[in-house]
C-alpha positions in Angstrom: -8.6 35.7 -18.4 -9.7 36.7 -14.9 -12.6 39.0 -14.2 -9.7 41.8 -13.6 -8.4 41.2 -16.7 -5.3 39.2 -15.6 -3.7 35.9 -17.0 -4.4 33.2 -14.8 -3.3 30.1 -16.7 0.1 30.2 -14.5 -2.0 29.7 -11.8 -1.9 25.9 -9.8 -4.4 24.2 -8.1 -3.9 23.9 -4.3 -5.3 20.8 -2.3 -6.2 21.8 1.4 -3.3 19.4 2.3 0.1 20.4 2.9 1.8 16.9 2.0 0.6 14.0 0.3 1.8 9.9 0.2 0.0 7.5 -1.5 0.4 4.2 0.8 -0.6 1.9 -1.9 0.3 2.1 -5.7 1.0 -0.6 -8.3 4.0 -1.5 -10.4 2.9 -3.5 -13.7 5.8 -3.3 -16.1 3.6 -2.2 -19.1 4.5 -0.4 -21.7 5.0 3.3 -21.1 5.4 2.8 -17.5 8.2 4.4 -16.0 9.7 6.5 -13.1 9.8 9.3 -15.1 5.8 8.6 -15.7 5.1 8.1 -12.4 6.6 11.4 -10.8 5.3 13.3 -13.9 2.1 12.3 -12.5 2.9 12.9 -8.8 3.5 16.7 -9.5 1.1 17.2 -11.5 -1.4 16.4 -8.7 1.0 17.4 -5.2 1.8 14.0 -4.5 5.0 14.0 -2.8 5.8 10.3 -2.0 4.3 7.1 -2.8 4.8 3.4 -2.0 5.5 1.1 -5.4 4.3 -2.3 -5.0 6.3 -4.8 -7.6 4.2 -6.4 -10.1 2.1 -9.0 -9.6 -0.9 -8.9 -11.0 -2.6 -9.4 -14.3 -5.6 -7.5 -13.9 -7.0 -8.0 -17.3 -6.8 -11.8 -16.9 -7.5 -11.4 -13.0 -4.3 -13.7 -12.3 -1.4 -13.7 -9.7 1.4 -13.6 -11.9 4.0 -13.8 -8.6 3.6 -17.9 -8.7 7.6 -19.0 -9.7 10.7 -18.1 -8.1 12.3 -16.4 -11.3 9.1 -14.6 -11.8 9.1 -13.2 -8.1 12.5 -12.2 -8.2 12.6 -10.7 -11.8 9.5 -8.6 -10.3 11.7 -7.6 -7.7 14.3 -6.5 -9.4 12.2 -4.6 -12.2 10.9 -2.8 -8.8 14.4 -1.7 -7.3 15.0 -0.5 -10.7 12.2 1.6 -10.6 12.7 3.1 -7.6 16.1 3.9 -8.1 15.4 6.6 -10.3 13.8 9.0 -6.7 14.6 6.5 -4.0 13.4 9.4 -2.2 10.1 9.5 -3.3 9.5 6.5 -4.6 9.6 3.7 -1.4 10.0 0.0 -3.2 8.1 -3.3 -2.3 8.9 -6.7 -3.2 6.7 -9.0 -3.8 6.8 -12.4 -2.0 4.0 -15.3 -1.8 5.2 -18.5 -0.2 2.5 -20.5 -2.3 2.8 -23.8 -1.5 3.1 -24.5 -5.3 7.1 -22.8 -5.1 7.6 -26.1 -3.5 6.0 -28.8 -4.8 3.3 -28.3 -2.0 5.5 -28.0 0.8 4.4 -24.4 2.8 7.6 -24.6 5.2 10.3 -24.8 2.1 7.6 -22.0 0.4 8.2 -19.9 3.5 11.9 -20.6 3.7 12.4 -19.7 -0.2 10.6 -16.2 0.8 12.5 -15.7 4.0 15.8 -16.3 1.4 14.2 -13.7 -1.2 13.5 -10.9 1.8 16.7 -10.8 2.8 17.9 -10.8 -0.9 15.6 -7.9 -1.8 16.9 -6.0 1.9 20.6 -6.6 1.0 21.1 -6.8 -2.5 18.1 -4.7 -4.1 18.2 -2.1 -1.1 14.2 -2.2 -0.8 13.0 -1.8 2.7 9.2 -2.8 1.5 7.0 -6.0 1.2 4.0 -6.3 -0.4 1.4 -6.2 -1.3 1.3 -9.7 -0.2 -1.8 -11.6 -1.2 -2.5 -14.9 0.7 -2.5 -17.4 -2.2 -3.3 -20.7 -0.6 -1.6 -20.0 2.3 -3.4 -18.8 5.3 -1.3 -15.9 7.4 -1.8 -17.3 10.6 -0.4 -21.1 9.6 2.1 -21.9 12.4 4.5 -21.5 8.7 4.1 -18.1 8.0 5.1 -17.1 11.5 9.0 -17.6 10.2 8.1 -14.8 7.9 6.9 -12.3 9.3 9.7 -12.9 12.2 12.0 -12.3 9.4 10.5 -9.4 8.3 9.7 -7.8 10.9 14.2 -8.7 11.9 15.3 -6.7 8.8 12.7 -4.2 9.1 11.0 -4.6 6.1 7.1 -2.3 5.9 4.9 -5.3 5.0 1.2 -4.7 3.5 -1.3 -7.2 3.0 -4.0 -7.5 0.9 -7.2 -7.9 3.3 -10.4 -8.7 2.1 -12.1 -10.3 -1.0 -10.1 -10.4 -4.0 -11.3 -10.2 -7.4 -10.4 -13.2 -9.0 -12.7 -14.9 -6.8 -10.4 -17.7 -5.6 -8.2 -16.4 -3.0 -10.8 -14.2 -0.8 -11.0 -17.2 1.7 -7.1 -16.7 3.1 -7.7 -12.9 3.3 -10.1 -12.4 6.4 -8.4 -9.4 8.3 -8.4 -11.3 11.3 -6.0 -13.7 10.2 -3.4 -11.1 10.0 -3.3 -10.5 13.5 -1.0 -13.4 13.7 2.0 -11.0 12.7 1.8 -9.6 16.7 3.7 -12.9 17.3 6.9 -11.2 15.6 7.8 -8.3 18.0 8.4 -5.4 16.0 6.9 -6.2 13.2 5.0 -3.3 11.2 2.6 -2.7 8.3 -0.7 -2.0 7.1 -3.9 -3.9 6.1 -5.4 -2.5 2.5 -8.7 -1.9 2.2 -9.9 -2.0 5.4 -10.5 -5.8 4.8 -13.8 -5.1 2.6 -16.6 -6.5 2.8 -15.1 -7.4 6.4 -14.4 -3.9 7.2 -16.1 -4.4 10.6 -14.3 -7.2 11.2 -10.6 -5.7 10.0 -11.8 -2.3 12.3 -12.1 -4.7 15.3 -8.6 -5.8 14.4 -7.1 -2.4 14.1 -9.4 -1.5 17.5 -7.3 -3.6 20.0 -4.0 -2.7 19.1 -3.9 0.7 21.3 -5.0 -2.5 24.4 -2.1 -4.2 23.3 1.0 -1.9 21.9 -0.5 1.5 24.1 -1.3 4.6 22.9 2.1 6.0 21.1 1.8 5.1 17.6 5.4 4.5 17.0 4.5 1.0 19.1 1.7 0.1 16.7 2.3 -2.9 14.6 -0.5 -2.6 11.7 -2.2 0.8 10.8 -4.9 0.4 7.5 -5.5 2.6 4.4 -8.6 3.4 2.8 -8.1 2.8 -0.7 -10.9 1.5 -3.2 -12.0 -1.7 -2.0 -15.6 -1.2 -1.7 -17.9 -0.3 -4.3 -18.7 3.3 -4.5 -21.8 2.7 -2.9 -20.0 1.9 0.5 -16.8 4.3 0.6 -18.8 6.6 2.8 -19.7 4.3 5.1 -16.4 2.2 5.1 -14.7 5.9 5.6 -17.2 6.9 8.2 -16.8 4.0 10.4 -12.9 3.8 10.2 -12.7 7.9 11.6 -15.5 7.2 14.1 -14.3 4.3 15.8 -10.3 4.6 15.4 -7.3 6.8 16.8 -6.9 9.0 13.4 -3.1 8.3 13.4 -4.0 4.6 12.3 -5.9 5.6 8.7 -3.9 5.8 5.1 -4.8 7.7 2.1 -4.1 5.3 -0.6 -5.6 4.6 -3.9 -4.3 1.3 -5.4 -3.7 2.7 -8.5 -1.9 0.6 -11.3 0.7 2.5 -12.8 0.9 4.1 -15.8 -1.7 6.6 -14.5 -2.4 10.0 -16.7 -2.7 13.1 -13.9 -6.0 14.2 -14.9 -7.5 10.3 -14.0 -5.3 9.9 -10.9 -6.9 13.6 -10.1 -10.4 13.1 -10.8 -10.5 9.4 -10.0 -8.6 8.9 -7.1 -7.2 12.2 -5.4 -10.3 14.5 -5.2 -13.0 11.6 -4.6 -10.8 10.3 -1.1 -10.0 13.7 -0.1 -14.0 14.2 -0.7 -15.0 11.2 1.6 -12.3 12.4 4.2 -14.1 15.8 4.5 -17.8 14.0 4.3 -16.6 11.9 7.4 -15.3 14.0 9.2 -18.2 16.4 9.1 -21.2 13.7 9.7 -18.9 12.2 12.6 -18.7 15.5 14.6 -15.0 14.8 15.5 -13.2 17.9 13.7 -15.3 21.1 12.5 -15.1 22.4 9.0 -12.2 24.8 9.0 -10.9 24.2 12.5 -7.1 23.3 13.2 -7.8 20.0 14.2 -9.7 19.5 10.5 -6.6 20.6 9.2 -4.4 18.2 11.7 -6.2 15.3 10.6 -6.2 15.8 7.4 -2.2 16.0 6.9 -1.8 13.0 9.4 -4.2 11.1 7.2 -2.6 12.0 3.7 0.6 12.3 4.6 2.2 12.1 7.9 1.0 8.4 9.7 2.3 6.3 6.4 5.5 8.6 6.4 6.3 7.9 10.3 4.7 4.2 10.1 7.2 3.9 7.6 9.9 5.4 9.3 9.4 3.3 12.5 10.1 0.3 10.4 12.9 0.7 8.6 16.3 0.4 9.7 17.8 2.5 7.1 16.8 4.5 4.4 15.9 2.1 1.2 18.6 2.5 -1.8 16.8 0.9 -4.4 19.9 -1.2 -6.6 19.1 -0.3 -10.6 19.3 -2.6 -13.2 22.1 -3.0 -15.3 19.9 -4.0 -18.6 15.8 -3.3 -19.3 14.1 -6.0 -17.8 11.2 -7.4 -19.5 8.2 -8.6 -16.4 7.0 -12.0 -17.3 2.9 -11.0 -17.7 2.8 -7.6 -17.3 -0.5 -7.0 -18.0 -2.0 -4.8 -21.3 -5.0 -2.7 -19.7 -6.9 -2.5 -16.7 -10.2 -2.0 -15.6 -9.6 -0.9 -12.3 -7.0 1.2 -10.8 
């Protein structure tokens, strides 16, 4: 009851946001996951819009489970699947990896089976999404890759890349950011780097730095943008946070959380939403860009949360995604059975 007496249980919690997309969100095919789920979820906390990243991780046994053709592609389809359910809300990544091991060791057949499997997911599965793509001894600027992201970048396909070290301690080494910059030899291509690049965050904010030198100031002409989901440890979020909103046009920063679905509200709430929306505000006020309660507080905050991964994503695509469902349950080869980490 409410001090006048009233009943407030109808009542709903408000974020100072008007909009929300999470730019980076996990697929795992475990038990209980679902779209139904996963928009359950998104209402319950205001989220409007999220990108769905096919499976390809087991997190419990700190593996890449995206390392055979059949697995890739059975990933890929569990993801169109998925998303077909709100192909609105729910915007579909395939996973690719053009490990040398798809091959027997050769990187340029790797690449060309991938290339093959884009345009598969594009045409036949309807997903206008890549990623999150994980350099797996393969280094994204080999002379290789740049077939790739040529073809990417030709079916406008959003491609996001895992930048920084990676916790199964064995691919960190291909994941510096600045080896990503590589993709600005496919014109048009267009993306994000996750994490900032930590522990390289100054190195992946250099990255992100030149792009208004090279592509101007308009956004729509940017080719890679970054969000800020939970790569450092909570020790450094501030300061990966503060350095991102001191140093770079706003427009180029993502909310993201890099949660692994299933997800119940109340964690993705009070483990994910609230924190990042906490470190946004923290940021903003210690950098003395925005004042607390002014319009241009407000302004960044929607283009941060909301409205730079929407129109990033917008000015890759050709066409709206139509995710293709499946006509049978698929079963994902290692979906994982727990996580740690979201």
């Amino acid at each position: 009851m409410s001090e006048d007496g009233g009943d407030r249980s109808d009542l709903q919690v408000v974020y100072n946001v008007d909009k929300i997309l999470d730019c980076h969100t996990h697929l795992t095919g475990m038990e209980g996951e679902s779209a139904e789920s996963i928009l359950e979820c998104m209402d319950f906390c205001g989220v409007e819009k999220g990108f769905l990243f096919a499976p390809m991780l087991d997190v419990q046994k700190h593996e890449i489970t995206s390392d055979s053709l059949q697995d890739i592609r059975t990933h890929n389809d569990y993801c169109a699947d998925v998303c077909s359910r709100a192909p609105d809300r729910l915007l579909g990544f395939c996973t690719l990896n053009p490990t040398p091991d798809l091959a027997d060791g050769d990187l340029d057949r790797a690449v060309d089976l991938m290339i093959e499997e884009a345009g598969r997911c594009y045409h036949e599965l309807g997903l206008r999404g890549a990623g999150e793509l994980v350099p797996t001894h393969w280094y994204p600027h080999d002379p290789a890759l740049t077939r790739l992201w040529r073809a990417l970048a030709d079916l406008g396909m959003y491609t996001v890349f895992h930048a920084g070290i990676f916790y199964d301690g064995r691919q960190s080494t291909y994941c510096r950011p600045a080896y990503f910059e590589a993709v600005r030899q496919a014109p048009g291509f267009k993306g994000h780097l996750a994490h900032v690049g930590w522990p390289w965050y100054d190195e992946g904010v250099a990255v992100l730095k030149v792009t208004t030198g090279i592509f101007g100031q308009d956004p729509e002409n940017w080719d890679l943008r970054c969000d800020l989901s939970f790569g450092p440890p909570t020790d450094w979020q501030l300061e990966v946070w503060q350095h991102c909103i001191d140093t770079l046009p706003p427009q180029m920063l993502m909310y993201g959380t890099d949660t692994f679905w299933p997800v119940s509200p109340e964690m993705y709430r009070e483990q994910y939403l609230q924190p990042q929306l906490g470190l946004f505000e923290t940021a903003a006020t210690l950098g003395h860009i925005v004042g607390e309660g002014s319009p241009a507080r407000e302004e960044y905050r929607d283009m941060i949360f909301y409205r730079n991964a929407l129109s990033h994503w917008q000015s890759a695509i050709k066409e709206p995604q139509n995710p293709r469902p499946a006509p049978k349950p698929i079963e994902v080869p290692n979906a994982h059975h727990g996580h740690p980490h979201g």
